[in-house]
N, C-alpha and C positions, 0 to 999 in steps of 0.2 A: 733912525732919526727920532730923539724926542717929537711928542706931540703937542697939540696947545695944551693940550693939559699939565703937561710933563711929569714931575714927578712928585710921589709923597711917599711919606713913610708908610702908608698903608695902601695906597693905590697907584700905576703908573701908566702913564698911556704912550707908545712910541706908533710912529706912522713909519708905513711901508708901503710908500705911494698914495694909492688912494683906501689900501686899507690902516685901520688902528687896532694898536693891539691894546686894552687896558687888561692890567694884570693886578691883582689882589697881591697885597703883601704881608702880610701877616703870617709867616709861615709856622713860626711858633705859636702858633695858635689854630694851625690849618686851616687859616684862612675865614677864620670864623667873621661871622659877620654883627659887629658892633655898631653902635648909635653915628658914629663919626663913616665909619666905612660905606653903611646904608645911606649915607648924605650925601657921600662921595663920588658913590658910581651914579646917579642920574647928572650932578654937575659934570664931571669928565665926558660921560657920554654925549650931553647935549655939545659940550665945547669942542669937540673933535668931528661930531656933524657940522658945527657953524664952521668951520675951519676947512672944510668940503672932504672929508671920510667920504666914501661910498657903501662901505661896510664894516662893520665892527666886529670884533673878535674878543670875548671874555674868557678869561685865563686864571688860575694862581697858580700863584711862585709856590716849588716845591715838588712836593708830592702830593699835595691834597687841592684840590680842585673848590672847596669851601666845606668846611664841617658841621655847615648851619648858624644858628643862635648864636655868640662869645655866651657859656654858661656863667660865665665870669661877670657876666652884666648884667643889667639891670632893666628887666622887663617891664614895661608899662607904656603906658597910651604914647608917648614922643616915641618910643622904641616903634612899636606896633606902626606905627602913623609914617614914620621913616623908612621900616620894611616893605611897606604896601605899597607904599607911595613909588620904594624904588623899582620896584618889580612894575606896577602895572596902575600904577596915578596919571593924572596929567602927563608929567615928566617924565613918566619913569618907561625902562626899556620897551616897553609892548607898542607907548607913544612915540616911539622913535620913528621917522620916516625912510627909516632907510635898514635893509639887514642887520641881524645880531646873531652871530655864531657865537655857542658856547664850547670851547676847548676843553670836554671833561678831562684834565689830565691826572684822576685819582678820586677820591671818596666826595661824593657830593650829597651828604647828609641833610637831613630835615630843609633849611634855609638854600643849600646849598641846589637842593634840585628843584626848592622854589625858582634861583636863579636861573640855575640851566633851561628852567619850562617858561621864563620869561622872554628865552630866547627865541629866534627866530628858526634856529637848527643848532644841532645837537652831533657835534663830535665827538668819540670815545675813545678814550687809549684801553689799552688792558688793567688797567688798574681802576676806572672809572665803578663807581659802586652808587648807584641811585636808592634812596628809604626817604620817608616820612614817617619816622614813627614814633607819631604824637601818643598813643596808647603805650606806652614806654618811659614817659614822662609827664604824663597829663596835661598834655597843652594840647593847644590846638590850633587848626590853621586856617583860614578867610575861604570863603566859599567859592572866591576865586581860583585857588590852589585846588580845590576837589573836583571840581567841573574842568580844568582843564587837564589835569593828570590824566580823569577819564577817557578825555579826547583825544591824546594823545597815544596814552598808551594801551586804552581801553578798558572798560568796565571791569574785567575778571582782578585784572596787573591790577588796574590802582586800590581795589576791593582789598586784595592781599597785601597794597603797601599801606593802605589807611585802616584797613579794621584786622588783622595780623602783624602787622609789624613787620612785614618782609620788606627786604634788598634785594635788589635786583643788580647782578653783577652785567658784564658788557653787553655776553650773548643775550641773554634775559632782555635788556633794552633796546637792544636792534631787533629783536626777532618780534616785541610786542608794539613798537614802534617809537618808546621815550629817546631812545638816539637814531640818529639818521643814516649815520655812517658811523665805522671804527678807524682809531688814524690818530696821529698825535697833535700838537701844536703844530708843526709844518703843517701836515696835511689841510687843517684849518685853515693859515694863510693861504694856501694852493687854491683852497677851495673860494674863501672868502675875492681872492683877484678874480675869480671866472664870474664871481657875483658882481663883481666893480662892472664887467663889460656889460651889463643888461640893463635895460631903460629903466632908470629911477623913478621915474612918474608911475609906469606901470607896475613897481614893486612896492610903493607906496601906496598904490590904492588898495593891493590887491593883501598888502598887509595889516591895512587899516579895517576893511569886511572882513579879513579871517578873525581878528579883535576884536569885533565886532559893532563896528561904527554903525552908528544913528543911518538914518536913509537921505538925510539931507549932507552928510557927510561922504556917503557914499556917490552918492549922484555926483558932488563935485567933481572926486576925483575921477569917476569917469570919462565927464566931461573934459578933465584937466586933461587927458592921458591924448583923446581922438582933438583937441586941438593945439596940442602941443608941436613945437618942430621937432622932437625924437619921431614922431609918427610920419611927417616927412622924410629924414633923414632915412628911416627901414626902407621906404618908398623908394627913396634915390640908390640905397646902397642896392639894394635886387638888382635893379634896374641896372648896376653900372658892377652886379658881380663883386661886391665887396664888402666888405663887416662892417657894419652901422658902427657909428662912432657917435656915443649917445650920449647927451649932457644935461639933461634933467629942463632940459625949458621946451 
């Protein structure tokens, strides 16, 4: 089923219940990531939470999973501002309330494992290939991108993808921890539905501290979580032997 967003020449979202799937289109291009595309995935993503997603799923069509930058474009401050902004702005994925799986289904280069580190979790096929390598090109990438590569994948990994220029192929990112699981697109959705069943309130808070929210923003969603009815509903389902059915209020 198309989604609210539905479809573009460069990006498409379809829903599969309460998951969505947006998929990068550019395949001639593997998926590289241009001024129009970087606009693109915060507006789809926001439109497919209002529309009531419970989890989001990011993909590209093909073989390549995003190639980073289009070298073909044209770098400067809107580019820059559109890239950041989509990864980890206001709007952009990190500010999402609700899960973001990335589908590495192939090479996710410079930009590309920006994306994937925007995500909330990280799925890898056999073909998945993680680098940053800005020393390779002489660019370079927001101090946001270096401080979480480290968190993720740990000091040694990101040292060798930011000051050597290493890829890291599947093993490499499951064993250091830049993916979470190995598994292709299906296995994503599989995954992405067992995240639909879990209290929204409490995946929202608990996503919003790991990003690292202010203490006044924190505090709320605590509070949001212990007077919500999902904390009733857990309450009632023990009590009566049966799987909470949790709807985010």
């Amino acid at each position: 089923m198309t989604g609210a967003f539905g479809e573009s020449e460069i990006l498409s979202a379809r829903r599969d219940g309460a998951v969505s799937i947006l998929t990068l289109r550019r395949p001639e291009r593997r998926n590289a990531l241009d001024l129009a595309l970087c606009r693109a995935i915060p507006i789809a993503a926001a439109e497919e939470v209002e529309a009531g997603a419970r989890v989001l799923v990011v993909t590209g069509e093909g073989t390549s999973f995003c190639a980073g930058a289009d070298l073909n474009g044209v770098y400067g401050e809107e580019f820059l501002e559109a890239l950041y902004g989509m990864l980890h702005g206001p709007r952009g994925l990190t500010s999402l309330p609700v899960p973001v799986i990335a589908a590495v289904n192939g090479p996710a280069i410079g930009g590309g494992t920006q994306l994937a580190m925007a995500c909330d979790l990280r799925v890898a096929d056999q073909g998945a290939r993680f680098g940053v390598p800005t020393p390779r090109n002489a660019m370079a990438v927001d101090a946001w991108t270096i401080r979480t590569l480290a968190s993720l994948a740990g000091g040694g990994a990101a040292r060798r993808m930011l000051i050597a220029a290493e890829t890291l192929d599947v093993d490499a990112a499951l064993a250091c921890g830049l993916a979470d699981r190995s598994g292709t697109l299906s296995d994503a959705i599989a995954w992405a539905h067992e995240l639909a069943t879990l209290a929204p309130l409490s995946i929202a808070h608990n996503k919003a501290v790991l990003n690292g929210a202010d203490d006044a923003t924190a505090e709320a969603g605590f509070a949001a979580c212990w007077a919500s009815d999902d904390v009733r509903e857990s309450g009632a389902a023990r009590a009566e032997r049966r799987a909470p059915v949790f709807t985010g209020r």
